[in-house]
KELUM-823594 format. One record per residue (C-alpha): x, y, z; chain; residue in one letter; residue number from 1. Coordinates in nm, 2 decimals. Layout:
<pts>
+--------+--------+--------+----+----+-----+
!      X !      Y !      Z ! ch ! aa !   i !
+--------+--------+--------+----+----+-----+
!      X !      Y !      Z !  A !  a ! NUM !
...
+--------+--------+--------+----+----+-----+
</pts>
This chain:
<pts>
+--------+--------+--------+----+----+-----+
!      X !      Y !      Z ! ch ! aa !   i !
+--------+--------+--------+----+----+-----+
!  13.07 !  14.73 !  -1.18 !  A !  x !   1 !
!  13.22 !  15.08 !  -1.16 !  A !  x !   2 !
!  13.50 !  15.15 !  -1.38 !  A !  x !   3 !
!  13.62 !  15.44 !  -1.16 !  A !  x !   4 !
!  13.92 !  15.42 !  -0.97 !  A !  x !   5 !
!  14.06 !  15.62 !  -0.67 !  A !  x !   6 !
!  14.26 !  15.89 !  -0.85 !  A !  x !   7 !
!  14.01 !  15.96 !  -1.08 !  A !  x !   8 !
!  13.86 !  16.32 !  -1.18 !  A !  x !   9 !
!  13.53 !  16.23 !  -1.08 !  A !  x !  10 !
!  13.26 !  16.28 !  -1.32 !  A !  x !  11 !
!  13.16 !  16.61 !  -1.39 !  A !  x !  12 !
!  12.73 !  16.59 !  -1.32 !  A !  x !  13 !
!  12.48 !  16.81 !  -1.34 !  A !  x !  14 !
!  12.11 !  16.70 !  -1.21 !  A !  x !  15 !
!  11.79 !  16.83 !  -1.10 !  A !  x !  16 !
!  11.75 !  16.74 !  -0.69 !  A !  x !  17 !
!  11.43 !  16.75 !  -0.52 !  A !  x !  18 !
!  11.32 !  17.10 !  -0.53 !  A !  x !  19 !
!  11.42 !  17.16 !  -0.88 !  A !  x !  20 !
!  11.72 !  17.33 !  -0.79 !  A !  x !  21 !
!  12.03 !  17.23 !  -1.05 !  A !  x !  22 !
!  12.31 !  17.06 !  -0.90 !  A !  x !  23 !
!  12.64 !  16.98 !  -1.05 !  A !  x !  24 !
!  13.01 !  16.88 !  -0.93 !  A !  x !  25 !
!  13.15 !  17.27 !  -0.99 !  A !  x !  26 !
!  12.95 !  17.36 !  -0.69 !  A !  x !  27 !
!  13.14 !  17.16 !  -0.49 !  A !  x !  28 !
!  13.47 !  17.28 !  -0.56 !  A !  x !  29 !
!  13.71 !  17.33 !  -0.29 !  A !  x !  30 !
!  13.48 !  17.10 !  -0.08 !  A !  x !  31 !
!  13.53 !  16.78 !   0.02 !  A !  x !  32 !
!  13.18 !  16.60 !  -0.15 !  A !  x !  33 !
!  12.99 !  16.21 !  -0.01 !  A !  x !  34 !
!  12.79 !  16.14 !  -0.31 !  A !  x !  35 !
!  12.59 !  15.78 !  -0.27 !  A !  x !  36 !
!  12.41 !  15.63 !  -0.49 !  A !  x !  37 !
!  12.11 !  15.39 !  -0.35 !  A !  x !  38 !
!  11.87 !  15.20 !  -0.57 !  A !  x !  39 !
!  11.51 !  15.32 !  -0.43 !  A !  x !  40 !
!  11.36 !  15.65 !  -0.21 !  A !  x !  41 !
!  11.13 !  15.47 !   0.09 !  A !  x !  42 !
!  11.31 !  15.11 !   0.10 !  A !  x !  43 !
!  11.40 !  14.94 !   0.38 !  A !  x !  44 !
!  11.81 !  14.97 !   0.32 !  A !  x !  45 !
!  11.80 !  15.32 !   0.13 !  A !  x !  46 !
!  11.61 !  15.45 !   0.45 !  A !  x !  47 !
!  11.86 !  15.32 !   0.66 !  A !  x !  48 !
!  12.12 !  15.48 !   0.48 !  A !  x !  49 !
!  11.99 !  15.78 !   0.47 !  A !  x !  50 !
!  11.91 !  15.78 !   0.85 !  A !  x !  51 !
!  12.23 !  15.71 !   0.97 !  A !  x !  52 !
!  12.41 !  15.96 !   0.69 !  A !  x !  53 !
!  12.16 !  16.22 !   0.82 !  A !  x !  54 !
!  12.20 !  16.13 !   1.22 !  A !  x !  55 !
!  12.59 !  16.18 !   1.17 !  A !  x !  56 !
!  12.56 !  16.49 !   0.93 !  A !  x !  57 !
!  12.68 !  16.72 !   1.19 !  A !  x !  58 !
!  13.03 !  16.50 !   1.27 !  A !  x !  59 !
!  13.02 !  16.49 !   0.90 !  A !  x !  60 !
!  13.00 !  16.83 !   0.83 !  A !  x !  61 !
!  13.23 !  16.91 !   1.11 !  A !  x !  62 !
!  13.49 !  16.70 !   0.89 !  A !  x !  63 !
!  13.44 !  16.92 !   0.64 !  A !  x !  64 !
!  13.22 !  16.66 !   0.38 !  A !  x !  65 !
!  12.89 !  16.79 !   0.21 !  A !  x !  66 !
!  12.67 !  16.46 !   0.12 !  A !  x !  67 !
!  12.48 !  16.45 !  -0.20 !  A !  x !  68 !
!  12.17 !  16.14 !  -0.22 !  A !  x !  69 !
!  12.14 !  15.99 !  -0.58 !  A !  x !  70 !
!  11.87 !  15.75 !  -0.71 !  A !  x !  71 !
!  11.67 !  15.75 !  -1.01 !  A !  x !  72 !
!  11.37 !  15.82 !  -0.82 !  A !  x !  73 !
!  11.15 !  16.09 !  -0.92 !  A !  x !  74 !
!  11.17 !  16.47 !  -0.83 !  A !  x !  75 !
!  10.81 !  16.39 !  -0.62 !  A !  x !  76 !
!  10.92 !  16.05 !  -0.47 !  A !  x !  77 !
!  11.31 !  16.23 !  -0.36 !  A !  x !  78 !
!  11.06 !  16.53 !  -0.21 !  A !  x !  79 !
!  10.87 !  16.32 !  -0.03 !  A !  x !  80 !
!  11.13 !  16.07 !   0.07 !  A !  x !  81 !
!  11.40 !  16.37 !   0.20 !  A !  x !  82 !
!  11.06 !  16.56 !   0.40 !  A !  x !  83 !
!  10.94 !  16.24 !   0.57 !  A !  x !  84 !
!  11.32 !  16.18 !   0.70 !  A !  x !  85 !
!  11.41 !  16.56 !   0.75 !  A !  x !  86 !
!  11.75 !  16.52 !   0.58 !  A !  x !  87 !
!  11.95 !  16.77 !   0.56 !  A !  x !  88 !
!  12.16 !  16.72 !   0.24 !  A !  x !  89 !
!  12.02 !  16.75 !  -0.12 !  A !  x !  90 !
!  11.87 !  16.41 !  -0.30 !  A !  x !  91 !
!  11.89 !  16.44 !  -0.68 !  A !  x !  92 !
!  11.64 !  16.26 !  -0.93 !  A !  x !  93 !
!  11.83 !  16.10 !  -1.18 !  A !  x !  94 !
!  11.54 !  15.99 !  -1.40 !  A !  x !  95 !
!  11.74 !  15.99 !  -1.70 !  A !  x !  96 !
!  12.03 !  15.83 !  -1.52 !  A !  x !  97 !
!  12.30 !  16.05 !  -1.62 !  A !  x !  98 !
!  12.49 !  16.05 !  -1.30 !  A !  x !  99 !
!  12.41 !  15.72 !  -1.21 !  A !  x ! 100 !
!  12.60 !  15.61 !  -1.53 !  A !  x ! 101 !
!  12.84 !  15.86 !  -1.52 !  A !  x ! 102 !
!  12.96 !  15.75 !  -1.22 !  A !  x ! 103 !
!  12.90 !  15.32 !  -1.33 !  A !  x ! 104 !
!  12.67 !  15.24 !  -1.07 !  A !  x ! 105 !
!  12.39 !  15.08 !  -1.25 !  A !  x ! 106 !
!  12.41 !  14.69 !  -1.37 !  A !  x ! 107 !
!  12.30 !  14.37 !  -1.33 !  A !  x ! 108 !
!  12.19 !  14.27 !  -0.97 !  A !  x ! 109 !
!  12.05 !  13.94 !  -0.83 !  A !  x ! 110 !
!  11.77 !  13.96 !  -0.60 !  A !  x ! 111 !
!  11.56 !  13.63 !  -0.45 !  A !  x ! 112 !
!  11.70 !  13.42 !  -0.76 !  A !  x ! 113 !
!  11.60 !  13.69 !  -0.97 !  A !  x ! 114 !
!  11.90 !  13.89 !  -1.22 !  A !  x ! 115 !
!  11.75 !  14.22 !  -1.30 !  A !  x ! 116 !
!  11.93 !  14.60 !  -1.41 !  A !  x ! 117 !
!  11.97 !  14.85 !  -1.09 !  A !  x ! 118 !
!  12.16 !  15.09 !  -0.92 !  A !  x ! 119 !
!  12.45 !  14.95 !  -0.72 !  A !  x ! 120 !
!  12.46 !  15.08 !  -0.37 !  A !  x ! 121 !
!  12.77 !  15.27 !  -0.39 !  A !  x ! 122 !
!  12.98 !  15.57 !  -0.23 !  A !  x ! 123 !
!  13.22 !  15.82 !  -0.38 !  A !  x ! 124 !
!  13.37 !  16.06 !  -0.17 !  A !  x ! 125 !
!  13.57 !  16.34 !  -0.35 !  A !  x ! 126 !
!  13.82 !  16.59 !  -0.25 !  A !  x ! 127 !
!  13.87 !  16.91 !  -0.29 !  A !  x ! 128 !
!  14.00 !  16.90 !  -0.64 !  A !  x ! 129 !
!  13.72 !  16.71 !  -0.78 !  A !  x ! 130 !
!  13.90 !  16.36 !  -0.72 !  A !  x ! 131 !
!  13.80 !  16.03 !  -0.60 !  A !  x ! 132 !
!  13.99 !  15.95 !  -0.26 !  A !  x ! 133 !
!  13.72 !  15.67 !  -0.18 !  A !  x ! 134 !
!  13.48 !  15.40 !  -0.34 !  A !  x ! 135 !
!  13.29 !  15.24 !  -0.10 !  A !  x ! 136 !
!  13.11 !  14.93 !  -0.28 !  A !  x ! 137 !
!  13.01 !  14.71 !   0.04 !  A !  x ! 138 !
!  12.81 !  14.98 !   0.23 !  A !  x ! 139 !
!  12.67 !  14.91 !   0.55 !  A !  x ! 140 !
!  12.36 !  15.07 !   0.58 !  A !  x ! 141 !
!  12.33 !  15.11 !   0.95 !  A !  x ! 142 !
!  12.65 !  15.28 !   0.98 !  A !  x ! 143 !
!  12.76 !  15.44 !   0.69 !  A !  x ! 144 !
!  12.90 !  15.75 !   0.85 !  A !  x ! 145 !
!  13.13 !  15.56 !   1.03 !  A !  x ! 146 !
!  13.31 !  15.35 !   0.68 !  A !  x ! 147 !
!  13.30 !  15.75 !   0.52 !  A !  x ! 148 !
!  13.48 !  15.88 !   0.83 !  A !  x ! 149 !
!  13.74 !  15.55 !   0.89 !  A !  x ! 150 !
!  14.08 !  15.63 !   0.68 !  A !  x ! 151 !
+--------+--------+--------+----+----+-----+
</pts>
């Protein structure tokens, strides 16, 4: 699925998050960075995700990481999807799916028999210098903080 490899310069994105406010990679320099990628706002599994990324953001932060949401979702659904959870990390709407293919996360899936294109559930984590130290591809949902904190 993704083509990038631990070692890589990650991706250099820019993207619109919920509130309109532009995003990219250079603000994140010098900072340790959780971008995950989840295929829909409001599902079942993202929500979980989400919940337990946002339950743990204070051990996270503590650790020095700043966590970055990414779907295609729109600008409305991320809005309403980051206000109903009160998370406290940015959710950017890839519409356009810039980021999401920047970074290879979208592909074929397989869902109830059925092969379809999506997003790939998928973690980065980058360090300081804007490279990947992790890929995380089998995330658990329910305790996602703890596979982004393990080393």
């Amino acid at each position: 699925m993704t083509t990038l490899q631990v070692g890589d310069k990650a991706p250099n994105f820019k993207a619109l998050d919920e509130q309109g406010n532009t995003i990219s990679l250079a603000d994140y320099k010098g900072k340790k960075l959780v971008v995950f990628f989840y295929p829909k706002a409001s599902t079942p599994g993202c929500t979980a995700e989400a919940c337990n990324l946002s339950d743990n953001y204070k051990t996270l932060q503590d650790q020095g990481y700043n966590i970055l949401g990414v779907s295609a979702d729109s600008q409305k659904r991320q809005e309403n999807f980051k206000n109903k959870y009160k998370f406290p990390f940015p959710l950017l709407a890839d519409e356009d799916k810039t980021v999401i293919n920047a970074f290879g996360v979208w592909g074929p899936k397989k869902f109830m028999g059925k092969e379809y294109d999506g997003i790939h559930r998928t973690t980065f984590i980058i360090d300081e210098q804007g490279i990947i130290s992790k890929i995380i591809e089998k995330v658990k949902t329910k305790d996602h903080a703890s596979q982004i904190l393990e080393d």
